[in-house]
N, C-alpha and C positions, 0 to 999 in steps of 0.2 A: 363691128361693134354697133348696138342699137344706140346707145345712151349718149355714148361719148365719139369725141372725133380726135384722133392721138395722131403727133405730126414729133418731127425729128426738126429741127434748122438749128445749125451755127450754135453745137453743144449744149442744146436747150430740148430740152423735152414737153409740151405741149398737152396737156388736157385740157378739150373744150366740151365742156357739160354742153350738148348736144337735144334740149328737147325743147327749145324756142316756143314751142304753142301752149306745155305745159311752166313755162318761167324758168325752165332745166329744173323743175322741182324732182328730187330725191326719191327714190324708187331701190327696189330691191337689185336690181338689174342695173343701174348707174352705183349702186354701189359695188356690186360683183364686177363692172367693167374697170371702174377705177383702181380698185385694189388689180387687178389682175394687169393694169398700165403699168402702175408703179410697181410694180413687182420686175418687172421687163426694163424697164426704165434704172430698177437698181442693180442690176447688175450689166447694162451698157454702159462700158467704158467711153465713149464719144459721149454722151451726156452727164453735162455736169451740173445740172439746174432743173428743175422743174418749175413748169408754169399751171396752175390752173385758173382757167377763167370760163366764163358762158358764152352761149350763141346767143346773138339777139339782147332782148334789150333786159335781162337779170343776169347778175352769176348763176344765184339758185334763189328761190323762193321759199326753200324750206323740203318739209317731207313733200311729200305728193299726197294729200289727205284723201283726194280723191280714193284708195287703195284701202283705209280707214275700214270703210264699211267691211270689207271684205276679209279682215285682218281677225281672230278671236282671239283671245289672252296670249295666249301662247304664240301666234303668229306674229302678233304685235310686239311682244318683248325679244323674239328672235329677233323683228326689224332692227329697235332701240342695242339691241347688242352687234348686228353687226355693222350700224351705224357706227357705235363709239370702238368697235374695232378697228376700222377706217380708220376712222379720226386720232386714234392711239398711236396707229403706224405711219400717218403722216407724220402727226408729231415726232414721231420718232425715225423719220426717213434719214437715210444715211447721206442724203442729198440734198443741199438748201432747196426750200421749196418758195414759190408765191404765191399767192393770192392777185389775183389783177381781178378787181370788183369792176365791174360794170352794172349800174342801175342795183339792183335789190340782191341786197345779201342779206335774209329773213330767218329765223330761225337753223332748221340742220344746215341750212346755205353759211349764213353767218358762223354757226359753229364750224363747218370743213374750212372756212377762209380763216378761222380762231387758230386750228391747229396747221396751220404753216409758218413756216416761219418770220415771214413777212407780211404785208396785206398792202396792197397799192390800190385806191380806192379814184375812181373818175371824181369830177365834178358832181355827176348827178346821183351818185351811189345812193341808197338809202338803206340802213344796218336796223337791226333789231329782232327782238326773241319775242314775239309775240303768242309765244307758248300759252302764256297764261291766260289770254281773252279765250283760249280754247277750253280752258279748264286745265290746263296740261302743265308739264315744266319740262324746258329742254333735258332732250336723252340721250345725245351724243358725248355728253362730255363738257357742253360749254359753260356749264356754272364755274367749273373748277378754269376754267382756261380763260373766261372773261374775268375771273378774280384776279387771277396773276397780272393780267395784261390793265388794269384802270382802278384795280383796287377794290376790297370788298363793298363800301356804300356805294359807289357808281353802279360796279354791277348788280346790286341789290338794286337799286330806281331801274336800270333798265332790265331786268328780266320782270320784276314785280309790276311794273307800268306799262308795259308791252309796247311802248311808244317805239317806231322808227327815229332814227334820227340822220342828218343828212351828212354827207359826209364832214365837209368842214368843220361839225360841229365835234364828231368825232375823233376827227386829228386835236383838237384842244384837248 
């Protein structure tokens, strides 16, 4: 695997978003390695958990905008759907999943950590949909999954204001 680094311990199953230079930001290929983990992952019996977390000092940073330029209508809304593929069969993994944030969980980062079902965030995490200073709105899926989780005016200030926020602020 290019994207990611997939490890087995003590009934746990291990996705570490794998591109430390890039922030582990989001790519066609970190999403095609992931789905094809947890695919492998659901139907091992010795694993009973999944972990996702990042290398280095982000979970994920978001898409890879970099990729952006290269992407035309079409390319682009393939990405956006099988982004929120992912993120649907997380949610819906037959396995509890987590989220272990490290530093920047931003936009599709923040949404993948949205749809697990837990989210354990460091001290230093810092969360936010900064979609909107792009011109853009998140396309995985996190409007609907940060509504349920804080409630619709919350997530309205933060998808609408693109502000990060740190973590403590978060757990309130």
């Amino acid at each position: 695997m290019e994207t990611i680094m997939v490890k087995e311990e003590d009934k746990l199953g291990w996705i570490i978003l794998n591109r430390p230079d890039k922030l582990n930001s989001i790519n066609l290929k970190l999403i095609e390695e992931t789905e094809i983990a947890l695919k492998n992952f659901a139907v091992n019996d010795n694993i009973k958990v999944v972990i996702i977390t990042g290398n280095g000092r982000a979970f994920s940073a978001g898409a890879d905008i970099s990729q952006f330029k290269e992407l035309d209508p079409v390319k682009a809304w393939e990405f956006a759907l099988k982004g929120r593929q992912l993120m649907d069969y997380i949610e819906r993994f037959p396995k509890p999943s987590i989220a272990m944030i490290n530093g920047y969980a931003l936009g599709g980062g923040l949404e993948l950590a949205l749809s697990c079902d837990l989210r354990i965030a460091s001290s230093s995490a810092e969360l936010g949909l900064p979609e909107i200073n792009l011109g853009i709105f998140p396309g995985f899926g996190g409007t609907q999954r940060l509504t349920r989780l804080v409630g619709k005016g919350r997530a309205l200030e933060i998808m609408m204001l693109g502000e990060r926020i740190k973590a403590d602020y978060a757990e309130r």
